[in-house]
C-alpha positions as CSV (number, residue, x, y, z in Angstrom):
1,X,-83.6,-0.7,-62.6
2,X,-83.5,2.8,-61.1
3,X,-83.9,1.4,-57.9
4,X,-81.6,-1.5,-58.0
5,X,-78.7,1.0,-58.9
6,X,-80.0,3.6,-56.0
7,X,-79.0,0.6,-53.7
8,X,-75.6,-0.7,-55.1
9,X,-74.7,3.4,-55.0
10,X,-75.4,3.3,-51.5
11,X,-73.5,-0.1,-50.7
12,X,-70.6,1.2,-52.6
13,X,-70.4,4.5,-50.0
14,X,-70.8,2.7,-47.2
15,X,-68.1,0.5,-47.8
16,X,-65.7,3.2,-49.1
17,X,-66.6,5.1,-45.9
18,X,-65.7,1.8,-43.8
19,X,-61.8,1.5,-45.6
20,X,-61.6,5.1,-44.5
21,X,-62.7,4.4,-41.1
22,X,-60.0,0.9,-41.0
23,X,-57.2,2.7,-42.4
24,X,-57.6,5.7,-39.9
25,X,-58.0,2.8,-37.0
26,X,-54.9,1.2,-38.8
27,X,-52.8,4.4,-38.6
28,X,-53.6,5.4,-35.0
29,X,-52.3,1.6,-33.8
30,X,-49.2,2.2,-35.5
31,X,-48.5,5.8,-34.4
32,X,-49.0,4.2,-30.2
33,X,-46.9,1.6,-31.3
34,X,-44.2,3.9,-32.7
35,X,-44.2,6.3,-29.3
36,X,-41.8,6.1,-26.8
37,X,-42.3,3.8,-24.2
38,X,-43.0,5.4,-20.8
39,X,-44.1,4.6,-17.1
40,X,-47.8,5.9,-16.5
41,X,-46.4,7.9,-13.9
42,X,-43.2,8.8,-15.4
43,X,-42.7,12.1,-16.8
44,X,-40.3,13.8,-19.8
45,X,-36.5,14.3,-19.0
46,X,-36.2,17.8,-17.0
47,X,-37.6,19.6,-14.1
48,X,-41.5,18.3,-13.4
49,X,-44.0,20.6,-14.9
50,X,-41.8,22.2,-17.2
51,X,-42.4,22.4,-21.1
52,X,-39.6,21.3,-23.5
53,X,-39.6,21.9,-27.5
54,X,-38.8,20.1,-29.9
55,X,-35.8,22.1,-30.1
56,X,-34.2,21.2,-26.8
57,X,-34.9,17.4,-27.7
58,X,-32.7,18.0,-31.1
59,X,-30.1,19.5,-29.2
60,X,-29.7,16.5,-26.5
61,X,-29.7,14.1,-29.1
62,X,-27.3,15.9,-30.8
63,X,-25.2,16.1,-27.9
64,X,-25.5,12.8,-27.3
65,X,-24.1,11.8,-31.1
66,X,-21.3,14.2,-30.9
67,X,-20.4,12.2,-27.2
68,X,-20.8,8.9,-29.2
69,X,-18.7,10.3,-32.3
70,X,-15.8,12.0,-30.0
71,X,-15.8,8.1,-28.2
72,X,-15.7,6.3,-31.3
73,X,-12.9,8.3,-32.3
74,X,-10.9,8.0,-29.5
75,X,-11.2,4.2,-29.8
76,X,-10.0,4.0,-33.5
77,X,-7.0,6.0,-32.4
78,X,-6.0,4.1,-29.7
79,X,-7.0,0.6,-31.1
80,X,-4.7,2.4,-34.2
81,X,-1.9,3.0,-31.8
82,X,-2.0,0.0,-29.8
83,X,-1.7,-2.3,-33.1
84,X,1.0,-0.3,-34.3
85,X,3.3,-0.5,-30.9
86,X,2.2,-4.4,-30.7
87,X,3.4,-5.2,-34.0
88,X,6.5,-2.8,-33.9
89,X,7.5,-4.7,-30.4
90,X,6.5,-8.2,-31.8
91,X,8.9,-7.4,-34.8
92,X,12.1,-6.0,-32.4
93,X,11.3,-9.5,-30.2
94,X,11.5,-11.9,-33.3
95,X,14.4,-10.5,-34.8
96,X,16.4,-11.0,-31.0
97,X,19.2,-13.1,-31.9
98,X,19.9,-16.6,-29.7
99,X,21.7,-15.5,-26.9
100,X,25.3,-16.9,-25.9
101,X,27.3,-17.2,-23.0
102,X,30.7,-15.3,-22.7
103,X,32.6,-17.4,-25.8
104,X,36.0,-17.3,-26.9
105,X,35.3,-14.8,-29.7
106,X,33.8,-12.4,-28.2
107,X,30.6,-11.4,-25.3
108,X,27.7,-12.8,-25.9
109,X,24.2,-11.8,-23.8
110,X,22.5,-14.2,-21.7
111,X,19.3,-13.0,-20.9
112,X,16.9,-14.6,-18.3
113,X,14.6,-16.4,-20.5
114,X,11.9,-15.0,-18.6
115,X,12.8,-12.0,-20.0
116,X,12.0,-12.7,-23.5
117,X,8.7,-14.6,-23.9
118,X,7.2,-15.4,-27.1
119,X,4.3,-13.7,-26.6
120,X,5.1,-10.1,-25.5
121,X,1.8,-9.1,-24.0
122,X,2.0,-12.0,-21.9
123,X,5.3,-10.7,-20.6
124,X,4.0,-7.2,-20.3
125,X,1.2,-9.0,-17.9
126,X,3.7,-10.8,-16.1
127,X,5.3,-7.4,-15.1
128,X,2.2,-6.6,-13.5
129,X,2.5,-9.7,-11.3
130,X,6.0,-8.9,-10.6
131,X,5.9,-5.2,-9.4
132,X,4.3,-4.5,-6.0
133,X,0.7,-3.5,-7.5
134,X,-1.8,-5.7,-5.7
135,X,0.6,-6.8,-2.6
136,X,3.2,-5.2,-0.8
137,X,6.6,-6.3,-0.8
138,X,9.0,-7.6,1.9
139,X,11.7,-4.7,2.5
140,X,14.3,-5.0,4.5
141,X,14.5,-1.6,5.8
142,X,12.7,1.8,5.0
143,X,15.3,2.7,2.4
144,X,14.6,0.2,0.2
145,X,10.7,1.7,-0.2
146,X,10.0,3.1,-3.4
147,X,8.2,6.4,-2.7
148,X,5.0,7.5,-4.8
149,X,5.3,11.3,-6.1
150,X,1.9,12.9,-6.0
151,X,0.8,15.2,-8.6
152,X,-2.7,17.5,-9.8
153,X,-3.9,18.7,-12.9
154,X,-1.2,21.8,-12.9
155,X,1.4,20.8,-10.5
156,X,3.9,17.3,-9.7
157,X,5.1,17.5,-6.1
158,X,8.6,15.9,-6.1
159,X,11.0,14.3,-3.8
160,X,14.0,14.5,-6.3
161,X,14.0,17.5,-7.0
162,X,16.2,18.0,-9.9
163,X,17.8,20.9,-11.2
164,X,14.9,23.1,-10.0
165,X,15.3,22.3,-6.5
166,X,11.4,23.1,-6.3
167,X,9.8,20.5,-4.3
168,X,6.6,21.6,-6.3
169,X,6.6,22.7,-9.9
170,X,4.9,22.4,-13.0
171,X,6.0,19.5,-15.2
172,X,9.0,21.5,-17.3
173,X,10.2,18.5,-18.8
174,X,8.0,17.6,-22.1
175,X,8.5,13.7,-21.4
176,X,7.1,14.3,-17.6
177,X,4.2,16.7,-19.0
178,X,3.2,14.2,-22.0
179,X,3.3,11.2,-19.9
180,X,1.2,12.5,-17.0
181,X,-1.4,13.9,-19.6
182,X,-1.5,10.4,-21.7
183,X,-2.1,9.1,-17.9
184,X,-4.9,11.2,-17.1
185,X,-7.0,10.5,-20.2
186,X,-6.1,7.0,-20.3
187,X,-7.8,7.1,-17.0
188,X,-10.8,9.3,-18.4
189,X,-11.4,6.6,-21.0
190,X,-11.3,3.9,-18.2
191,X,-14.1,5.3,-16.6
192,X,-16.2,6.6,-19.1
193,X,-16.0,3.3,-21.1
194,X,-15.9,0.9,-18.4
195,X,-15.2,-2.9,-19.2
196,X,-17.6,-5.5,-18.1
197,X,-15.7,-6.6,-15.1
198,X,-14.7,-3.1,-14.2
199,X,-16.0,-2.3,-10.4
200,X,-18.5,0.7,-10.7
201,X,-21.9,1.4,-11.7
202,X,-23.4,3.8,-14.3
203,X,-24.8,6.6,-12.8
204,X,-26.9,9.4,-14.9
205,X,-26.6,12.9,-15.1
206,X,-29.7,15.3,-13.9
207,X,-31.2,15.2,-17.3
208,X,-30.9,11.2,-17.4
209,X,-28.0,11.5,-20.3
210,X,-24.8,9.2,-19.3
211,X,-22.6,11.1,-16.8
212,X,-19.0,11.9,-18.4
213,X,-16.0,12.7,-16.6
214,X,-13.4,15.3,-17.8
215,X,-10.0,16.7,-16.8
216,X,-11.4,18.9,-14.4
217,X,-12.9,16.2,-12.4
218,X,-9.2,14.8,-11.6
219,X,-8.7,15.2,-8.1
220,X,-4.7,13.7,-7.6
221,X,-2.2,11.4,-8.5
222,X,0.4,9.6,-7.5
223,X,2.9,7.6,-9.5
224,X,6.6,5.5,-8.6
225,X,8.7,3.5,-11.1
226,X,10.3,0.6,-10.3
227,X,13.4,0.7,-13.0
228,X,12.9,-3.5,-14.1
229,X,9.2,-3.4,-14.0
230,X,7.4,-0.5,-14.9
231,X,5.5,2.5,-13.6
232,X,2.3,2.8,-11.1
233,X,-0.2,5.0,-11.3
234,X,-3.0,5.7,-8.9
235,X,-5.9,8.2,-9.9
236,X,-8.6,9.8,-8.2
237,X,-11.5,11.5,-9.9
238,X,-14.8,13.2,-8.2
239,X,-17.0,15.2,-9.8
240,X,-18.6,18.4,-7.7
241,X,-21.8,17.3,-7.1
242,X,-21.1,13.9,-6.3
243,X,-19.8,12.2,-2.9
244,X,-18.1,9.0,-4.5
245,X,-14.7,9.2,-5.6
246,X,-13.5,7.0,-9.0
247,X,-10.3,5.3,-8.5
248,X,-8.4,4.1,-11.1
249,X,-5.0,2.0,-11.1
250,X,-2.9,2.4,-14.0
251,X,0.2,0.2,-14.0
252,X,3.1,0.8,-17.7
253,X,5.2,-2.0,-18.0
254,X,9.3,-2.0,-19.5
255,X,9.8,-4.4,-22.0
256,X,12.8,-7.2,-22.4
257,X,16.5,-5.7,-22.8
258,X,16.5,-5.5,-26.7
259,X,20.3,-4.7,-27.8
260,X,20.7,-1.7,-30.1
261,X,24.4,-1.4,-31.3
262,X,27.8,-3.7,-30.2
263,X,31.1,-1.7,-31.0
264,X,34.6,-1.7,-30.4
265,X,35.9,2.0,-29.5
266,X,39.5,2.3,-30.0
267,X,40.8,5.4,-27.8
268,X,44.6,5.6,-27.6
269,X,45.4,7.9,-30.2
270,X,42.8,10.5,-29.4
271,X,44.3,13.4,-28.4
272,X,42.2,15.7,-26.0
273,X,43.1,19.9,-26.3
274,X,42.5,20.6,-22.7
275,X,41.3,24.5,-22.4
276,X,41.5,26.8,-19.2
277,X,40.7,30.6,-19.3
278,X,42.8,32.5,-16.5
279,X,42.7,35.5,-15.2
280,X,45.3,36.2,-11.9
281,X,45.2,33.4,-9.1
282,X,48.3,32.4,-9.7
283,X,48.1,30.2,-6.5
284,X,45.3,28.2,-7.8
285,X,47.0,27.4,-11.5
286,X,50.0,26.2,-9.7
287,X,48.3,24.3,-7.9
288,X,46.1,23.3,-11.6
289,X,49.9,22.7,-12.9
290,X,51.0,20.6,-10.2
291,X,48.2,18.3,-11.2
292,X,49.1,18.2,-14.6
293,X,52.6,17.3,-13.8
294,X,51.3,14.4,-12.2
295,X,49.6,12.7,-14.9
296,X,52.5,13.3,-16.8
297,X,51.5,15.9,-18.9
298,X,54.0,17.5,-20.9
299,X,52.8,20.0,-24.3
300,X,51.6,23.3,-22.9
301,X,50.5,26.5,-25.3
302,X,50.0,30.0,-23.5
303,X,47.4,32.5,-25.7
304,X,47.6,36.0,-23.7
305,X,45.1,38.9,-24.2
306,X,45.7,41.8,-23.0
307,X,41.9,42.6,-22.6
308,X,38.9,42.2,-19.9
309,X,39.1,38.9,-18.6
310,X,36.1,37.4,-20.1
311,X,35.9,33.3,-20.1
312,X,33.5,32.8,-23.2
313,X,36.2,34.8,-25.2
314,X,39.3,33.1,-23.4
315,X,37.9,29.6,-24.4
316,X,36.8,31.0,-28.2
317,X,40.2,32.0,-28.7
318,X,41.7,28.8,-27.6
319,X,39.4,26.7,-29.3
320,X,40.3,28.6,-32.3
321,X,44.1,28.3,-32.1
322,X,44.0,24.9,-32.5
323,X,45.0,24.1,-36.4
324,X,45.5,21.1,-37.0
325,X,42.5,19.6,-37.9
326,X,39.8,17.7,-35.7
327,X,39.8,17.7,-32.1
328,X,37.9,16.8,-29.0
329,X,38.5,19.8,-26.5
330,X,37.9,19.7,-22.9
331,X,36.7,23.4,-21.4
332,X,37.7,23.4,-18.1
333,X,38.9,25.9,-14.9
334,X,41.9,26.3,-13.2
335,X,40.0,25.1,-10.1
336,X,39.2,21.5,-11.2
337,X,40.8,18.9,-10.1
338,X,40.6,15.8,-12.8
339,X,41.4,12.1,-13.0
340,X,43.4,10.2,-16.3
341,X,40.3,7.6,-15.8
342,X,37.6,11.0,-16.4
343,X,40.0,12.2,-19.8
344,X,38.6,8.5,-20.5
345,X,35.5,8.9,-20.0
346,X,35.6,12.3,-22.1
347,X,36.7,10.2,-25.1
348,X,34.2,7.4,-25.0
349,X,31.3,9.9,-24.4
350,X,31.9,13.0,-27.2
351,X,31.9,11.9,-31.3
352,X,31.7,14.7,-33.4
353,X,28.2,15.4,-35.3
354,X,26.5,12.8,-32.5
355,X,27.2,13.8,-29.4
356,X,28.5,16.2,-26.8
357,X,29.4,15.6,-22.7
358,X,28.5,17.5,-19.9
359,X,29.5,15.7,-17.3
360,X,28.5,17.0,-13.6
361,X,31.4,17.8,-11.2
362,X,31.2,16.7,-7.5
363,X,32.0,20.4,-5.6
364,X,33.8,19.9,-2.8
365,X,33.1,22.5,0.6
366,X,35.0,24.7,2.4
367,X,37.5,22.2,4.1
368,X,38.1,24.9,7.3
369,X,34.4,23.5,7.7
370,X,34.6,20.2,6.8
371,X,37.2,19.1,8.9
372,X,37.1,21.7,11.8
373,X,37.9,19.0,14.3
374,X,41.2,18.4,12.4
375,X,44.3,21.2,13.6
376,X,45.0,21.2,9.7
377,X,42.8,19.8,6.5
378,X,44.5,17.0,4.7
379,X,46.5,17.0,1.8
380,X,44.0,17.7,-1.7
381,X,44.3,13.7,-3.0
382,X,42.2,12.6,0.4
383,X,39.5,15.4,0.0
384,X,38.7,14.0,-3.0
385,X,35.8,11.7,-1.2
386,X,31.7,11.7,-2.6
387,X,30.2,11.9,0.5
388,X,27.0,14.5,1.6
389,X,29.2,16.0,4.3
390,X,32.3,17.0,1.9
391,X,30.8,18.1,-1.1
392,X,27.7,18.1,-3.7
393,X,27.0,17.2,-7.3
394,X,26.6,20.4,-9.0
395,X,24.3,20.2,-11.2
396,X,23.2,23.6,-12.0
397,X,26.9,23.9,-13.6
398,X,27.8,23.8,-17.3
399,X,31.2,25.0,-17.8
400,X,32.8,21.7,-18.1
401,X,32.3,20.0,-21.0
402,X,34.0,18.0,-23.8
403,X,33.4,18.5,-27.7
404,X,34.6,18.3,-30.9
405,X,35.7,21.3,-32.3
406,X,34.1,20.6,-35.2
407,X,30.9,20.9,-33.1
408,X,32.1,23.7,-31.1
409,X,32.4,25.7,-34.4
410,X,29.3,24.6,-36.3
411,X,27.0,25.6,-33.5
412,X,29.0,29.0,-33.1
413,X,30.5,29.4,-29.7
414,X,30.0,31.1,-27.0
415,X,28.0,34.3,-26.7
416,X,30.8,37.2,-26.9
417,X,27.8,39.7,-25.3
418,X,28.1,38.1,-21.9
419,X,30.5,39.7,-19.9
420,X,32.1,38.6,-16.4
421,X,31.2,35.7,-14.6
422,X,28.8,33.1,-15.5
423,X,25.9,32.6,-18.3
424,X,28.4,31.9,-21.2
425,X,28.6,28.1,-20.4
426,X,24.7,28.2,-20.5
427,X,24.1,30.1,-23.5
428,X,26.5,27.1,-25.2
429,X,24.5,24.3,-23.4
430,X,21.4,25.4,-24.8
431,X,22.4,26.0,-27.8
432,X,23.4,22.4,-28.0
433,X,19.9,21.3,-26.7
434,X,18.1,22.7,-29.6
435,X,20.3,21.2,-31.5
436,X,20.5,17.4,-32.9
437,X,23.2,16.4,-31.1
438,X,22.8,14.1,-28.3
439,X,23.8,15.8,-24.8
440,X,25.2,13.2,-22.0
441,X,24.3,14.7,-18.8
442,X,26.0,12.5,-15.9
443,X,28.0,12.8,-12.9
444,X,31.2,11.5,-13.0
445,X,33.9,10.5,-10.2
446,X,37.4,11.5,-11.5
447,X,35.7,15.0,-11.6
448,X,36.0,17.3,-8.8
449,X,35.8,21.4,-8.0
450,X,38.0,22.3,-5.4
451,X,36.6,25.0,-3.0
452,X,38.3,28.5,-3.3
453,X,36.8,31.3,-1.7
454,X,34.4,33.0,-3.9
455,X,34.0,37.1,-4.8
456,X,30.6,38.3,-6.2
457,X,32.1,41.7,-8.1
458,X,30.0,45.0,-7.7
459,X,29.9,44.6,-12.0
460,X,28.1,41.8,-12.4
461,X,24.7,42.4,-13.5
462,X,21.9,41.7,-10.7
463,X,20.9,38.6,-12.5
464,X,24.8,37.5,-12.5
465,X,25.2,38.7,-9.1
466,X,22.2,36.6,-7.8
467,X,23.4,33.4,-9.5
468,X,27.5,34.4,-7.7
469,X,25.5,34.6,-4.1
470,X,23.4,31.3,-4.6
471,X,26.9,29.4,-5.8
472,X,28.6,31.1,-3.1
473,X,26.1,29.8,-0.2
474,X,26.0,26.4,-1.7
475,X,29.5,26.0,-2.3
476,X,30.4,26.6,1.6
477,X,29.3,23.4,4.0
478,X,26.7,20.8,3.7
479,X,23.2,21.4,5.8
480,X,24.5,19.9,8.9
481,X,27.3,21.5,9.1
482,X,25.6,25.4,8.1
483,X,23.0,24.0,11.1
484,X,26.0,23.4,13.3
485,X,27.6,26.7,12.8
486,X,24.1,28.4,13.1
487,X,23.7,27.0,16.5
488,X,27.4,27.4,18.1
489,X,26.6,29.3,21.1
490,X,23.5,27.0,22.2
491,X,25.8,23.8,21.7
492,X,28.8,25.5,24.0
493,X,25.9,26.6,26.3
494,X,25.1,22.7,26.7
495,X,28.9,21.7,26.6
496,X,29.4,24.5,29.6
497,X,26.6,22.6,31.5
498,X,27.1,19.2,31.1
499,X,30.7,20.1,32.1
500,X,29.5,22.1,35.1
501,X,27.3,18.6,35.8
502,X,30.2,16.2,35.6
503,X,32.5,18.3,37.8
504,X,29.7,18.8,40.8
505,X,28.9,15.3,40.7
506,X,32.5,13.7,41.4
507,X,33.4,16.6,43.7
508,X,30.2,15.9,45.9
């Protein structure tokens, strides 16, 4: 009996000992099969031979979550955005009304049916199709192109200049800014979340993580609209390190015509207080008079102050004297020459507590210049022409305007601390910009400034002063003209010889 237990003891170890052994066996299997899979002659991510902890592996996987969580991110909100504008656009195409032909109660619209699909992304596809994006078009001459503006991360260089006149410029306008920021991350996301069919290949960083691009890695763009299609845009991104370029074509289609409001704006009985500060130049407000007279004006009111002439107060006070009630008020100077069909205009484009008008004059030049080939300049009436050689849009002027008074008065006037000439009628347009009213900023053809020989006083502040020289060289003859008056002597020089030419040759 002693020995028979002796020997199950000893089974019982050595079996015990062999579980041990399995499981052990067990667990080594399952920690190789749980390893990373790796090329025998592959080594870890990094610079061969060095060491990494176990730190720097937590830090590149979390780096690589928080790239995965900023992406996911970015998706919801566009996905988020993208639903919202389809549906808001599907909603504004269904409720279009059935369009009619001219009736006999009244104008109907009659839209190309190609303009109003019933599935809107296919029309917003079609536009692609339709622009010149993938083939050029047939143009008859080179002013029909469509030129591209280029632009960087900080700059937009600019044919049309705008009211700037800086051919390059940061983007000042907030709709410019915003859209060319949208357009650069739009193009960020293209590449860094390619679509199957897109035409590049992933490439990985030194460490082997996915290479992202950035902001700072655009290069340059260039963009052109074509006003019934939509918008191009062609991007460029490099990064330092790397000689291949990403290119990516972005293309924003317009939608259908979608009417907002049909009204019926009666005009005749709105009477239009027509303001003019004066100070001397009794020549010129004859001449202002005379005009007047013309389009049969007849219900004059003189306000004098004996004070500094100061136009922001002249045109307070006769804003102010009106008392009667509401009325739209035209600021204006003694040296504009207007049309019946521009008071017109003035009425359909000011309502009080909506909006004001600031319509932009066409300047006429100096007409000693203009018409230097002519013994005497014609009468006023046939100056009064839009073309580059007799005059300008002046768009860096503000002083004429139409309002309501009830506007004028709400928004409080003009700034009595500006003294002499100029910065009043910009102090009032900007007021009116950060306001809620809408401004209408257009040029307008029964508008004119006639040219009058300008004075820059000793007075004016330097800022004032410098804005009187600028107005003063633009206001004098168009760049070909200026040219032709710079190079006077070296065209008579040529006359002189080609004269001296002429006369040899039929002598001999």
């Amino acid at each position: 009996m002693p020995r028979r237990g002796l020997i199950l003891q000893t089974r019982t170890h050595w079996l015990l000992l062999g579980l041990a052994l399995l499981c052990s066996l067990i667990l080594f299997l399952y920690l190789l099969e749980c390893a990373p899979q790796t090329d025998g002659n592959a080594s870890l991510p990094g610079i061969v031979g060095e060491n990494y902890g176990k730190e720097y592996y937590q830090a590149l996987l979390q780096e690589q979550e928080e790239h995965y969580q900023t992406r996911a991110t970015s998706l919801k909100r566009q996905i988020a955005q993208l639903k919202q504008e389809l549906q808001e656009m599907s909603e504004k195409m269904r409720s279009l009304q059935e369009r009619k032909n001219v009736g006999a109660n009244g104008i109907g619209y009659q839209g190309n049916k190609e303009q109003a699909p019933s599935d809107l992304l296919e029309f917003l596809h079609s536009q692609i199709d339709k622009a010149e994006v993938s083939i050029g078009a047939k143009l008859p001459s080179e002013y029909g192109v469509i030129p591209f503006e280029s632009f960087t991360l900080m700059k937009v260089f600019q044919l049309e200049m705008g009211l700037t006149r800086h051919p390059e410029e940061k983007p000042v306008r907030k709709d410019k800014r915003d859209e060319l920021i949208e357009v650069i991350e739009a193009g960020l996301e293209v590449i860094n979340n390619p679509d199957e069919d897109d035409e590049q290949e992933d490439e990985d960083g030194p460490l082997g993580e996915k290479l992202v691009f950035n902001e700072n890695d655009f290069i340059e763009g260039y963009y052109r609209t074509e006003r019934d299609k939509g918008t191009l845009y062609e991007l460029f991104f490099k990064k330092a390190d790397l000689t291949e370029y990403r290119h990516v074509t972005l293309f924003r289609p317009f939608g259908p015509l979608m009417k907002v409001k049909s009204e019926m704006i009666d005009i005749t009985r709105s009477i239009i207080n027509i303001i003019v500060p004066l100070a001397e130049r009794t020549e010129a407000f004859a001449q202002f008079m005379q005009n007047f007279s013309e389009s049969n004006f007849h219900n004059y009111t003189l306000v004098s102050l004996n004070e500094e002439f100061n136009r922001g107060r002249g045109l307070n006070v006769g804003a102010r004297a009106w008392d009667k009630g509401e009325v739209l008020m035209f600021f204006c100077d003694v040296d504009i020459y207007f049309s019946a069909e521009f008071l017109n205009s003035c009425r359909l484009n000011a309502e009080p507590g909506k909006k004001v008008f600031y319509p932009v004059v066409f300047s006429l030049y100096n007409p000693a210049i203009v018409y230097a080939n002519l013994d005497v300049p014609p009468p006023v009436e046939q100056q009064l022409v839009h073309k580059k050689d007799s005059g300008f849009w002046r768009d860096f002027g503000f002083g004429m305007t139409c309002q309501y008074r009830s506007d004028f008065l709400t928004i409080g006037g003009f700034d009595m601390e500006v003294k002499g000439w100029g910065g009043e009628d910009v102090h009032l347009y900007r007021k009116y910009l950060h306001g809620d009213l809408i401004v209408i900023r257009t040029p307008v053809p029964g508008l004119f400034h006639l040219w009058h020989e300008k004075r820059c006083a000793d007075e004016l502040t330097p800022e004032q002063y410098r804005m009187c020289i600028q107005s003063k060289a633009m206001n004098e003859a168009s760049h070909s003209h200026l040219g032709m008056l710079v190079f006077r002597e070296e065209i008579e020089t040529h006359l002189h010889k080609q004269a001296y030419r002429t006369n040899s040759e039929s002598v001999g």
